[in-house]
C-alpha positions, 0 to 999 in steps of 0.5 A, a space after each residue: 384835525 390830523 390823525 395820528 397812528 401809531 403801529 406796534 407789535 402789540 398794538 395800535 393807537 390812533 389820536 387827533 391832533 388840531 393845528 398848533 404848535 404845541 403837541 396835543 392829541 385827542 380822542 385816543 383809541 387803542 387795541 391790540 394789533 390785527 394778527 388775523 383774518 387777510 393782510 389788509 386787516 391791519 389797514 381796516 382796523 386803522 381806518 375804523 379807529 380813527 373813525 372812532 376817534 372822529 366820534 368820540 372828539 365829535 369831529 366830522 371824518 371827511 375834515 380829517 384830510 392829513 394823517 402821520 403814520 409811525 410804524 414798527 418795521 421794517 418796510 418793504 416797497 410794494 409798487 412804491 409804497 410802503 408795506 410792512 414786513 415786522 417780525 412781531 406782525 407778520 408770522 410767515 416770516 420766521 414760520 410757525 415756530 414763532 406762534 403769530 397766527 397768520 402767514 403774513 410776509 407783508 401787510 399794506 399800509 401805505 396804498 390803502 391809506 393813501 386812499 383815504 387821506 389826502 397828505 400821508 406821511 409813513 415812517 419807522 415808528 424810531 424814525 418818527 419817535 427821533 423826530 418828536 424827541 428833537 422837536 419837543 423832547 430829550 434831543 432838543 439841539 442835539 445833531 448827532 443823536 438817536 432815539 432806541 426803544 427797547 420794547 417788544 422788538 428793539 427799534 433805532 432812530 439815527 441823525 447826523 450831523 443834522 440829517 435823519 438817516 432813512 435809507 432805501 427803505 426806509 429802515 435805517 437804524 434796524 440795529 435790533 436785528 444786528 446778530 450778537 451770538 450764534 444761538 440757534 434758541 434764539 428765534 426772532 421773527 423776522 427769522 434771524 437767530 441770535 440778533 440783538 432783538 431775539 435775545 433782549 426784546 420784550 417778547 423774547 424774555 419769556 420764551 428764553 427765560 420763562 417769565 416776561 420782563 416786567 417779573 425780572 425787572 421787578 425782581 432786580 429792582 427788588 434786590 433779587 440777586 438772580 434776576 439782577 445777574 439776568 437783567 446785566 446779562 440784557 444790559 450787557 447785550 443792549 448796551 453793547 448794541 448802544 457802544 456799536 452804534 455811538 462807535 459807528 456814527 460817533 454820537 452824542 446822545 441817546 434817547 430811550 423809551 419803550 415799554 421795558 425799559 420805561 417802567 424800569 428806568 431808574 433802574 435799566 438806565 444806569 446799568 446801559 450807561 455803564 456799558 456804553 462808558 465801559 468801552 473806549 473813552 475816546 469815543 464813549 466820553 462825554 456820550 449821555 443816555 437820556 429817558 425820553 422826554 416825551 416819556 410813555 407817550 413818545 408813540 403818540 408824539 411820534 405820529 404827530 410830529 409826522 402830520 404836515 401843517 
């Protein structure tokens, strides 16, 4: 058996996977994000869900040996290993004003895990999520691609001619956090103002306009014509965001997932198709945005599609 993770701003899922080709994961636990107490709360709360889902797939913990770890960003190196410095964790990093309850800068992840399994693998949660979209899913063949969720932060997986960009870091692809506007209303978490993930992610909808993103999808989906004209003006940002990156790193297609755009699709999916199109043909033709093909359970997938054989 491997172990599965996968950690969000809103919360974290661990799974069991067997051997095989084909990817199956078992003995699902989930619960919101540890937001309180020290940095290695996070850690704990991991290594206990995982021993849960050891329980309930009746599996004993010590064979589980090998574990993938798919985590939303971005990464700072703390004496070469991997911790996390996000934005929708780690509440000293825009202070207060943003409302985590914690002064975390960074959280530990790699260095206790690493205790407790014998191979780790840790990569953006966008990195992992590109990787399981070209292994089973929407990017199967496709060289040139990315992987963007558009959910309680903005996260981007890039490949090039083959290759999957990491960076020094490990953050390549943190186009979320790319500025748009000077807008000092605009606070994202990591303490920016104005960049791509403070004014479309999910958790900067209520703050900016007063209800969350499922009320104005489902009110533009519904023919409401104010919330329509609130969701273009998303679309137009994101799908902005999507022209620099196909304009950059010349592109071919795009998978999408994440919360807000997943349950919205049929809708959101057109509108970002036109913005990419909209822009210099000679470099949008041809681009295709796709649904995930993994669908809502990319996340899973994800951590899977990290695990050694």
């Amino acid at each position: 058996m491997k172990a599965c993770i996968d950690i969000g701003g809103t919360k974290v899922a661990v799974g069991l996977a067997p051997a095989g080709a084909q990817p199956e994961i078992l003995a699902r636990q989930s619960e919101p994000t540890a937001k309180t107490g020290t940095p290695l709360a996070l850690s704990e709360q991991i290594l206990r869900l995982v021993d849960a889902a050891c329980a309930a797939a009746g599996v004993d913990p010590a064979q589980v040996q090998s574990a993938g770890v798919s985590s939303a960003g971005p990464f700072v190196k703390q004496d070469g290993r991997i911790a996390l410095a996000t934005p929708n964790i780690c509440g000293g990093l825009a202070g207060p004003a943003r409302g985590l309850p914690n002064d975390w800068m960074s959280v530990p992840v790699e260095a206790p895990l690493a205790r407790r399994f014998a191979r780790l693998r840790v990569e953006n949660d966008c990195v992992a999520a590109l990787e399981a979209e070209r292994r089973w899913g929407a990017l199967q063949g496709v060289d040139d691609c990315a992987y963007v969720t558009w959910s309680t932060g903005i996260g981007v997986g890039l490949c090039v001619d083959g290759h999957v960009l990491r960076g020094k870091n490990g953050n390549a692809g943190h186009a979320g956090h790319s500025f748009v506007v000077d807008d000092q209303d605009a606070l994202c978490g990591c303490g920016n103002r104005g960049d791509v993930e403070s004014l479309v992610a999910g958790n900067a909808i209520a703050r900016r306009f007063g209800h969350d993103a499922a009320d104005w999808l489902g009110r533009a989906s519904s023919g409401d014509a104010a919330a329509q004209e609130t969701v273009d003006g998303l679309c137009r940002i994101l799908g902005r965001m999507l022209y620099n990156l196909v304009a950059t790193l010349d592109l071919q297609r795009i998978s999408l997932g994440g919360s807000v755009f997943w349950h919205h699709r049929a809708y959101l999916l057109p509108r970002l198709q036109a913005q990419v199109q909209a822009h210099f043909p000679a470099l949008t033709q041809g681009v295709i945005l796709a649904p995930a093909g993994l669908g809502d359970r990319v996340g899973d997938y994800a951590a899977l599609a990290l695990v050694p054989d």
